[in-house]
C-alpha positions as CSV (number, residue, x, y, z in Angstrom):
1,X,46.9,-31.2,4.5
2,X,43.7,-30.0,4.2
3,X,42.5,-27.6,2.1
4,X,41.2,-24.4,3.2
5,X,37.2,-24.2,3.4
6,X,35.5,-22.2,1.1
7,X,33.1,-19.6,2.6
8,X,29.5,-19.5,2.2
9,X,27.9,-18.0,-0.6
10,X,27.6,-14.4,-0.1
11,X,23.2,-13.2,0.5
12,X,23.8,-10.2,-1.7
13,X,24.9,-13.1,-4.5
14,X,21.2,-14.2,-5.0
15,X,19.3,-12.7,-8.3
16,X,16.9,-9.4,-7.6
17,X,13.3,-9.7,-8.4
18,X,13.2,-9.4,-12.2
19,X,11.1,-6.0,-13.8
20,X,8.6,-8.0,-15.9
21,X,7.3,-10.0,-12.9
22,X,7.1,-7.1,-10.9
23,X,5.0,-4.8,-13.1
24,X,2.7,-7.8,-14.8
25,X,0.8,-9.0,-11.8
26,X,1.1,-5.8,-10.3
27,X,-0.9,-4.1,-13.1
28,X,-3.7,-6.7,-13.2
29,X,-3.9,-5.7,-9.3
30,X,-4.4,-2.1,-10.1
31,X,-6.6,-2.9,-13.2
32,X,-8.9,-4.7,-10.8
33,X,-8.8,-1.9,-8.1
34,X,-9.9,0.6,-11.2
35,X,-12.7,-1.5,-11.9
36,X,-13.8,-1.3,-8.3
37,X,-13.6,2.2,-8.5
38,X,-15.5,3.2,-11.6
39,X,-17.8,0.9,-10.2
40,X,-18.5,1.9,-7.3
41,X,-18.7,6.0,-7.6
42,X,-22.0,6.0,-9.5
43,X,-23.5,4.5,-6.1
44,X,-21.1,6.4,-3.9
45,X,-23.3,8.2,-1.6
46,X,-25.6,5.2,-1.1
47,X,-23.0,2.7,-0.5
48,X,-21.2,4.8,1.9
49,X,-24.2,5.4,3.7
50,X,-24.9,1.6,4.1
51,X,-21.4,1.2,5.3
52,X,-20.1,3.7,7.5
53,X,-24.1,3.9,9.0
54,X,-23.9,-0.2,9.5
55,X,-20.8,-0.2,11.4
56,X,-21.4,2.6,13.4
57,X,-24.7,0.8,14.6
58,X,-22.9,-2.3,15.1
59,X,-20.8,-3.8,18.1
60,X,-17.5,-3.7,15.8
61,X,-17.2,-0.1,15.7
62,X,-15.1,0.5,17.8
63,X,-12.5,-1.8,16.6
64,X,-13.1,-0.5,13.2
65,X,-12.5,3.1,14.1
66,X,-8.8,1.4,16.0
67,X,-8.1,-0.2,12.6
68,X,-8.7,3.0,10.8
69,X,-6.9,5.1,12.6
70,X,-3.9,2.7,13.5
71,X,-3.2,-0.4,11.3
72,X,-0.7,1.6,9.3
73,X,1.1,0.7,12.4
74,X,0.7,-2.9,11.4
75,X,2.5,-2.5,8.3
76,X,5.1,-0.3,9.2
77,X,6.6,-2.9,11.7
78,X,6.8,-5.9,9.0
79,X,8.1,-3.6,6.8
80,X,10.5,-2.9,9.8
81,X,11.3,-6.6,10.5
82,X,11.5,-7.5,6.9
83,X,13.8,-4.9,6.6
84,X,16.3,-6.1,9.4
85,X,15.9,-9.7,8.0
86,X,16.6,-8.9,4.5
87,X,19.7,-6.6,5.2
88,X,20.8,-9.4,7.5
89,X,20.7,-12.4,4.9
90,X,20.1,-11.0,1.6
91,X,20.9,-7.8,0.4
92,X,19.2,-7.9,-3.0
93,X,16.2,-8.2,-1.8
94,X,16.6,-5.4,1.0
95,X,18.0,-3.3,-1.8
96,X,14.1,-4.1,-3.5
97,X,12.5,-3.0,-0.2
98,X,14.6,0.0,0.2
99,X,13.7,1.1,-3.6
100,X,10.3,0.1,-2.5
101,X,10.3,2.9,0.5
102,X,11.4,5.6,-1.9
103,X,8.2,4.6,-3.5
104,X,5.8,4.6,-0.2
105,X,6.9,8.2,0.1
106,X,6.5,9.4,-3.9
107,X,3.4,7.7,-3.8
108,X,2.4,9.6,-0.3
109,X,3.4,13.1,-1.9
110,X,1.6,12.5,-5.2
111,X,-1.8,11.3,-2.9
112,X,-1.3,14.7,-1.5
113,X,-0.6,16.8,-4.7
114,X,-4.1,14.7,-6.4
115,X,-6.1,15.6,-3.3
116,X,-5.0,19.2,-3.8
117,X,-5.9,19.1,-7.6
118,X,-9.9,17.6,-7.3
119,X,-10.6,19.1,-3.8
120,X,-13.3,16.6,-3.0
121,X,-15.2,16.7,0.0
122,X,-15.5,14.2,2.6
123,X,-18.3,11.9,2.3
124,X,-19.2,12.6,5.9
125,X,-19.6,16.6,5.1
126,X,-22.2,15.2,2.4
127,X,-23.6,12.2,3.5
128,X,-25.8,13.0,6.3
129,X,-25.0,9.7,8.4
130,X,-23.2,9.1,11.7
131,X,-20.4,7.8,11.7
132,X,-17.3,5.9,14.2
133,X,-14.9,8.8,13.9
134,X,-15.0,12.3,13.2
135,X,-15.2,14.0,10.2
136,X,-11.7,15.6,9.5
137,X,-11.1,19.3,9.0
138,X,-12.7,20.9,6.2
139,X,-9.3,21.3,3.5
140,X,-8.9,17.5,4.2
141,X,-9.8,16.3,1.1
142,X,-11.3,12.8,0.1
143,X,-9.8,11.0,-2.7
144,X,-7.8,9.5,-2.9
145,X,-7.3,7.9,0.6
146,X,-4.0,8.5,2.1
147,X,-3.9,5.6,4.2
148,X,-5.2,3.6,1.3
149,X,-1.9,4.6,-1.1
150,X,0.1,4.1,1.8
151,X,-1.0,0.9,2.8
152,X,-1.4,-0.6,-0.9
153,X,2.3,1.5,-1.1
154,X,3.9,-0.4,1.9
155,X,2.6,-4.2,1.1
156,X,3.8,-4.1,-2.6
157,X,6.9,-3.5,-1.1
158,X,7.2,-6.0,1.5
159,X,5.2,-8.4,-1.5
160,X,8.0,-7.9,-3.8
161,X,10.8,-7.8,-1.7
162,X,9.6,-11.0,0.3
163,X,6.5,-12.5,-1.2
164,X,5.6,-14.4,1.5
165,X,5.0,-11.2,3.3
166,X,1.7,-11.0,1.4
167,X,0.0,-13.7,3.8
168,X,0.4,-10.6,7.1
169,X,0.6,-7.5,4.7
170,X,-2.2,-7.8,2.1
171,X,-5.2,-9.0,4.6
172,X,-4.1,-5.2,6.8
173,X,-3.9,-3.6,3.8
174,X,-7.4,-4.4,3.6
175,X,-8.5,-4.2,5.8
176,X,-7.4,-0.4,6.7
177,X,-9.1,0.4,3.3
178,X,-12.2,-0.7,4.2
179,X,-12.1,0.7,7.8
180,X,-11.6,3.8,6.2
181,X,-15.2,3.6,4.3
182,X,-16.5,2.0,8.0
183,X,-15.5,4.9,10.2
184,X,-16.4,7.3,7.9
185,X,-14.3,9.1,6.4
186,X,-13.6,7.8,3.1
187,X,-15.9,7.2,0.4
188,X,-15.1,3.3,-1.3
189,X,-13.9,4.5,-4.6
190,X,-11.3,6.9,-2.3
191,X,-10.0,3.6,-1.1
192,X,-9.7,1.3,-4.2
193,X,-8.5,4.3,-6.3
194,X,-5.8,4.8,-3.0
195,X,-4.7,1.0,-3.5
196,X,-4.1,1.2,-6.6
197,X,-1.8,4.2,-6.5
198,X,0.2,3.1,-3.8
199,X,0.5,-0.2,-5.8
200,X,1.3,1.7,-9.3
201,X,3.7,4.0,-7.9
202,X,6.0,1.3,-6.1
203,X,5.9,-1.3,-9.2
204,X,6.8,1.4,-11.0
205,X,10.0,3.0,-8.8
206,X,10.8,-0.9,-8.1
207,X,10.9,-2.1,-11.5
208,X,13.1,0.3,-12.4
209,X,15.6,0.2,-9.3
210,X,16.1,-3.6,-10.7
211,X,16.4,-2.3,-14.3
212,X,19.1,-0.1,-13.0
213,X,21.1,-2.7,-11.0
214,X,20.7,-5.2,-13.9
215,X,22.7,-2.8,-16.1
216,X,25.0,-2.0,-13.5
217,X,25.4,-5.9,-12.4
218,X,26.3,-6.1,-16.7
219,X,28.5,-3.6,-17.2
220,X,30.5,-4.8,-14.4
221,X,30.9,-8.5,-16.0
């Protein structure tokens, strides 16, 4: 007689992302988007000007302005496909993403409460330049860039949930930062200070999902 075959190995049975790799590199990748942003603000106006003037003179702008305005798009649907993967084969790591998504949104509504708090203009109500899109509404303020902490928000989270995600979702991440400064509307400190929020804030929340499910996982045993 035979003996009854065992069944696979559960997904959800695999190990979480552990707290001190998520917040080590993750820091280094915000400490590098700080230097780029203290580096860049004494030159502000001038570099945007260079910038946002080139590409509006060039061929590429209107696929800049596209990119700008819609390659959050891009990283919403990996998001969305790792998503249906993860809850599919391994729950772990689509518990990180979803701790990862509260994070995209406390990093959205903290961008918003900081805008709020320094008011800064748009370059493109300062800089006299033209530029691939049009200036937002006066009361939209400048830094940091909302699509910048979303974007750095949304690829941490894919990145840490499923690090191969990083080859798709840190090049768009990218590259709707810098479209921002091309079309106009953002300033490059707005951008590499947006980043590195969005990056911050998810480390942070995932780090301490894992923490919590660690203690959990222990108490249980």
């Amino acid at each position: 007689m035979t003996s009854p075959r065992l069944p696979r190995t559960a997904p959800a049975a695999r190990s979480p992302l552990p707290p001190r790799p998520v917040l080590g590199p993750a820091l280094a990748v915000v400490l590098t988007l700080a230097a780029v942003t203290l580096a860049t603000l004494p030159t502000r106006a001038d570099l945007y000007r260079s910038v946002a003037g080139g590409v509006e003179r060039s061929s590429l702008g209107g696929l800049v302005g596209l990119v700008a305005e819609h390659g959050l798009l891009v990283l919403v649907a990996t998001a969305g496909v790792l998503a249906l993967a993860t809850w599919r084969r391994d729950r772990p790591r689509f518990g990180i993403l979803a701790a990862g998504g509260a994070g995209v949104v406390l990093a959205y509504g903290t961008s918003e409460a900081v805008k709020l708090l320094v008011a800064e203009a748009r370059p493109c109500r300062v800089v006299d330049v033209a530029t691939v899109l049009a200036c937002p509404a006066v009361g939209d303020w400048s830094w940091p860039s909302n699509h910048a902490v979303v974007a750095g928000a949304i690829t941490t989270a894919c990145v840490l949930a499923v690090r191969r995600a990083a080859v798709v979702a840190v090049p768009v991440a990218l590259a709707v930062a810098g479209s921002r400064v091309g079309a106009g509307v953002h300033y490059v400190h707005d951008v590499a200070s947006g980043l590195a929020l969005g990056v911050l804030v998810v480390a942070v929340v995932v780090a301490a999902a894992v923490a919590v499910r660690r203690r959990a996982a222990a108490r249980v045993r």
